[in-house]
C-alpha positions in Angstrom: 59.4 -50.6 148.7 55.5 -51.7 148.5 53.5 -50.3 145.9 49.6 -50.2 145.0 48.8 -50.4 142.1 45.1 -51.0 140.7 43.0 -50.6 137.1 39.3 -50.1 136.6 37.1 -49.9 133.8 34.5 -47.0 133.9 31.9 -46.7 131.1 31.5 -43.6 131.2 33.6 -40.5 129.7 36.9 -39.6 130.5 35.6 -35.8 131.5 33.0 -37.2 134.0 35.3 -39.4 135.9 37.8 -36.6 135.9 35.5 -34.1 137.7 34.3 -36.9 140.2 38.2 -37.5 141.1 38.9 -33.4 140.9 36.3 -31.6 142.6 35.5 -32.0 146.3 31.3 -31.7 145.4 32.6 -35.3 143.2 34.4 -37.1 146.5 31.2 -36.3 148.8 29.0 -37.3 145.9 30.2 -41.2 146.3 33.2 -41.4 149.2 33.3 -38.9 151.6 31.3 -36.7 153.9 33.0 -33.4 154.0 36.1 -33.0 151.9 37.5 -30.0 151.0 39.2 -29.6 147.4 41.2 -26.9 146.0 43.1 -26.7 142.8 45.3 -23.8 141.6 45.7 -22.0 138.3 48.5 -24.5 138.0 47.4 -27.3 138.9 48.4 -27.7 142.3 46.4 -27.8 145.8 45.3 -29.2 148.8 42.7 -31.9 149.2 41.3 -32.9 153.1 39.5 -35.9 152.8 37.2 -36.0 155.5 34.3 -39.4 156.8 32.7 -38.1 159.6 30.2 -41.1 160.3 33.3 -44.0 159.7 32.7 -47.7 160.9 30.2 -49.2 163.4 31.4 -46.2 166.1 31.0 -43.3 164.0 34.5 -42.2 164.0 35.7 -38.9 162.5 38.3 -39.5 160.1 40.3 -36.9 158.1 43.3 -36.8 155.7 45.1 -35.7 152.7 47.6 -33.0 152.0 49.0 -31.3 148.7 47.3 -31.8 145.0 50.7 -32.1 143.6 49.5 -32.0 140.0 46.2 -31.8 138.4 45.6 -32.4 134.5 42.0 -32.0 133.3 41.0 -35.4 131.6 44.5 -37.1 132.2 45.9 -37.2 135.3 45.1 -36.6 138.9 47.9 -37.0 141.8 48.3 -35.9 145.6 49.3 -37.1 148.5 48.2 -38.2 151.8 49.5 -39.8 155.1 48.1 -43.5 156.0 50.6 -44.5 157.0 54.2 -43.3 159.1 55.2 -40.6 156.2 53.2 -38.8 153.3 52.3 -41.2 150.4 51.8 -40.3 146.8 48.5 -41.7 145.1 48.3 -41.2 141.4 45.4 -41.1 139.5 45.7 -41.6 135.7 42.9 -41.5 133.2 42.9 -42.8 129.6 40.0 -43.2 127.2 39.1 -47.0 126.6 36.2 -48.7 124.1 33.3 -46.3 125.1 34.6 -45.2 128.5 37.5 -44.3 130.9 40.1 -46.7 131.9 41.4 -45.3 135.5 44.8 -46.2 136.5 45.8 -46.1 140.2 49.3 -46.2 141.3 50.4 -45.3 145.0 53.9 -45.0 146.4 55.8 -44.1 149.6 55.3 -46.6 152.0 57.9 -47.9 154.2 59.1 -51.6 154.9 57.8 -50.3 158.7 55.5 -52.2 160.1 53.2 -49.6 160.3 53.7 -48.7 156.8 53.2 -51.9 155.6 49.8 -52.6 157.3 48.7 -48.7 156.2 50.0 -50.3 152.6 47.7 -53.2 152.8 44.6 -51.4 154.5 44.7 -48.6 151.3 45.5 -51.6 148.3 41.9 -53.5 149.7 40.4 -50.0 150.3 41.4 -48.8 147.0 40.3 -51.7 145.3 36.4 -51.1 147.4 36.9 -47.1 146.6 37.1 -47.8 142.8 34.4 -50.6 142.7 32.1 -47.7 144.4 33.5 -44.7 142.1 32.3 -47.3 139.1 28.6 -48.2 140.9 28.4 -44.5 141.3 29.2 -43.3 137.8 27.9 -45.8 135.7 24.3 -46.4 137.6 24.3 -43.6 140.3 24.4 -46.1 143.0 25.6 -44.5 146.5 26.8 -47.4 148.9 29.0 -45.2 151.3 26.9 -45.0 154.3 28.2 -49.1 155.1 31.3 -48.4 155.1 
């Protein structure tokens, strides 16, 4: 079955990429518009990411599902549906030299063709999401308004 899997380097601490990633006040800071973020007592949730000025037509666009489990500093993981069935992204988070080495790893796709192009769409768009998470953090750049 396809897989994403993607590594970027963050200079900044393990803590502050953490919160961006965790908190719904970090997603609208550098991704979304209006996503909604709640984690239990033990470390499980629900997350709605939510665009609400996507692409040159200004499409609404909304997603997510359960925070499945939610370690402060280490790991981040829920899931979401791009595709034809729920997918699983994973969010790990290591400290590296004088920064945060972030570790993406998404499962559940299909060999569908639907699954497969949703597969494709979210490995480039994660690879553009971390880029901006890493603008954002390191020089407080905000480039989500092109998107």
């Amino acid at each position: 079955m396809p897989e994403i899997d993607h590594k970027t380097y963050i200079k900044v601490p393990v803590e502050k990429v953490y919160k961006t990633i965790s908190t719904s006040q970090g997603w609208n800071a550098w991704f979304t518009d209006e996503t909604s973020l709640v984690i239990n007592p033990d470390g499980t949730g629900d997350l709605r990411l939510r665009w609400t000025n996507f692409g040159s037509e200004n499409q609404i666009i909304e997603d997510g599902g359960k925070v499945l489990e939610a370690i402060p500093n280490k790991r981040f993981v829920f899931q979401w549906s791009p595709g034809e069935q729920s997918s699983t992204v994973t969010f790990n988070f290591e400290p590296y030299k004088e920064g945060t080495l972030v570790i993406l790893h998404e499962t559940g796709y299909t060999n569908s063709e639907r699954d497969l192009k949703a597969c494709i769409d979210c490995a480039t768009g994660w690879g553009e999401a971390l880029t901006l998470l890493k603008i954002y953090l390191e020089h407080g750049i905000v480039y989500k308004q092109d998107l």
